[in-house]
N, C-alpha and C positions, 0 to 999 in steps of 0.2 A: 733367670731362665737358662738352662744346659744348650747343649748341641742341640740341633735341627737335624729330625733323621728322618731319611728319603729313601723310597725305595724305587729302583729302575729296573725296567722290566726290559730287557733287550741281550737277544740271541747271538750278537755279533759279539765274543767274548772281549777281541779286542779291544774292540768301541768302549765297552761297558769299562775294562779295567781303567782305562785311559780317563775316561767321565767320570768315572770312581776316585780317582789319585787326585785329579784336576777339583773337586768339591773336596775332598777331605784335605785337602793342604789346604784350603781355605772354612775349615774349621767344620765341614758338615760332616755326618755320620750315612755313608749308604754303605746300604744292601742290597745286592744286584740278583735277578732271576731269569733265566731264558726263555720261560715259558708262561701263560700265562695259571696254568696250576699251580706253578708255586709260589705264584703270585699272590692267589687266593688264600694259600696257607701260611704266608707269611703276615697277607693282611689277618687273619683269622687268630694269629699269635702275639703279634707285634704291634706296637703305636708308631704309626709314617706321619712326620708333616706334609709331605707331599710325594705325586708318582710323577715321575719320567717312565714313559711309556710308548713301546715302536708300536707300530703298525700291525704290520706282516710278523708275524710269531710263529712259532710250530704249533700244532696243533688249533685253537680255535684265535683269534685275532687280536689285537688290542683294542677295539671298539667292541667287541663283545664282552670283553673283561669289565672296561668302563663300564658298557651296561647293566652287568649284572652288580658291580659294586658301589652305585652311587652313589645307590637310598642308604650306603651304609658308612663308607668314607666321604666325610663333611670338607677334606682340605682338596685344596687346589693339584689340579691336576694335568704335567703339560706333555701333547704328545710330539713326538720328536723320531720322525721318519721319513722316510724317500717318496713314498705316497705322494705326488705331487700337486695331482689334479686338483680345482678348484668342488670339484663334488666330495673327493675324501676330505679334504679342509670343510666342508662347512660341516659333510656328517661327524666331524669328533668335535667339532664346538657345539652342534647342536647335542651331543651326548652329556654335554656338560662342562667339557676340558675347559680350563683357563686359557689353554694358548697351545697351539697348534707350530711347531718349529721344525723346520726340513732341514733334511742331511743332506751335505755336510755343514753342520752348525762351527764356528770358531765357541771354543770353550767359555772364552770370556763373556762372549753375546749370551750364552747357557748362562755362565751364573747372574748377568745381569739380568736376566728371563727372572729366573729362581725369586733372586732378592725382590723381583714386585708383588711377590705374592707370600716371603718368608722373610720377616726381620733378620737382622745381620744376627748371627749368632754369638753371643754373649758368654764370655769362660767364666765358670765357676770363681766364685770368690774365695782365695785362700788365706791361710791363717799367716805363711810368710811370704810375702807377693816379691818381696827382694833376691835376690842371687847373689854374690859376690865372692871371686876369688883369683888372686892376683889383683890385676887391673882392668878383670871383664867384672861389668854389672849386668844385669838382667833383670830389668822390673817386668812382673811376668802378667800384672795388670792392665800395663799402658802397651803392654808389647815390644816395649825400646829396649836394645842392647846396647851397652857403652864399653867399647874396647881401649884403653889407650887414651880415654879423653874424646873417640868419634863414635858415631851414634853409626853403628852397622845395619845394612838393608838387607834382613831379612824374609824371605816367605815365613808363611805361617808354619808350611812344614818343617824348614830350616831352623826353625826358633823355635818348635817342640820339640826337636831333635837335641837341640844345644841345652833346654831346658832340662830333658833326661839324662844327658852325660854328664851337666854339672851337679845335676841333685844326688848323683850315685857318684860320684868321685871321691876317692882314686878308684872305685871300681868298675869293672868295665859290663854294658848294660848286653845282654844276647839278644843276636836278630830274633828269637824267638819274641822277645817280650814287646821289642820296638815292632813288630810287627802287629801282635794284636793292638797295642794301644795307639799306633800312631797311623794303621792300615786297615785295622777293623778287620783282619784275616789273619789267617798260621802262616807262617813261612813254610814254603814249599820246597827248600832245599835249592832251586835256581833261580828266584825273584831277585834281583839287585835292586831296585826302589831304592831301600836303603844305602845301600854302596853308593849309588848314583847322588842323594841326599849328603849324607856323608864327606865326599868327595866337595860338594861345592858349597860345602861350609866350610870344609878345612883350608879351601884356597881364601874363602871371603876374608877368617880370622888371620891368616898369614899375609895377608895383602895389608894390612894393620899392623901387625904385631908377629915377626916370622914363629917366634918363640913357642905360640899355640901349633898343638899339633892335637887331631882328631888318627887312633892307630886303630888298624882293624887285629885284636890280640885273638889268635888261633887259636881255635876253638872256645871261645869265650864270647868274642861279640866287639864291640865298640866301645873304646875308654878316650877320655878327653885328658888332657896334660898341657903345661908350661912347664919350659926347661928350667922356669925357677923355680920348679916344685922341688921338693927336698928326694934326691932319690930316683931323679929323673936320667933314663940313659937313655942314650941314642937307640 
């Protein structure tokens, strides 16, 4: 089974990037909308295992949306808004919703939400599941990285990121591509996600092994190195 893709329906851009980053580094696939029109046309386009869905939307509501989409999406559906009252809580469970979750939610309680209603999502099975070069390994099945003889504690994003630098090595990978495949969006020219990413993997590898270096190469993108590579300069 691939990724579990989710679509969130919420106007607060912030909120959404932030819920967005927070499920994709733990391996899910969203796609976010502010309204619930585009909601409709992306269910009308797209296969969602499940909605995260506010309230209060522009234009008609997120309990309208539910309604008119039930008879036709079969998966779980949970809504997640300020709405606090005890009357809006029962009208979206009685629309149907799975679960009913008020802001501000801790992200973590979100994916524990998530996971009662979607298996953990399971990565594709590859033809070389290993990594290896120098004395980093990466079994890219079990998710374990071995630096040095010690088993590195990775996010998931952190360990898709490391899995793209060393699959393209010595070459270096552009924000444009790490941004579709590991953000599910284009780079927009000021997003650091990546930098940010980037950054606390290069301390995690050097806290082990000072020799790995992760370099951001101008105008190129992101290349990974050990100074005992052949060729390697400061």
């Amino acid at each position: 089974m691939g990724t579990q893709h989710i679509l969130l329906v919420e106007d607060d851009q912030e909120l959404a990037r932030l819920v967005a980053d927070y499920l994709h580094s733990e391996a899910y696939t969203v796609v976010s909308c502010s309204n619930t029109l585009k909601a409709k046309k992306l269910l009308a386009s797209q296969g969602f295992d499940l909605i995260i869905c506010d309230v209060m939307l522009p234009g008609s509501s997120g309990f309208e949306l539910v309604q008119q989409i039930r008879s036709q999406f079969k998966g779980p559906i949970l809504f997640m808004t300020a709405q606090t009252t005890v009357a809006s809580q029962l009208q979206g469970l009685e629309l149907g919703a799975q679960d009913y979750l008020l802001k501000p939610i801790d992200p973590r309680v979100l994916l524990a939400k998530i996971r009662v209603f979607l298996p953990l999502p399971q990565q594709n099975v590859v033809a070389n599941p290993l990594l290896q070069h120098a004395n980093l390994r990466i079994d890219k099945l079990a998710g374990q990285v071995v630096l040095a003889g010690e088993t590195l504690s990775l996010t998931n994003a952190e360990l898709q990121l490391l899995i793209s630098l060393v699959e393209h090595f010595p070459l270096a990978v552009c924000r444009e591509r790490l941004f579709r495949e590991q953000l599910n969006r284009e780079y927009d020219g000021a997003d650091r996600t990546i930098d940010g990413r980037a950054s606390r993997l290069r301390k995690k590898l050097q806290q082990v092994d000072p020799r790995w270096n992760i370099r951001n190469v101008w105008g190129q993108g992101y290349s990974i190195s050990c100074a005992s590579d052949a060729g390697e300069s400061s």
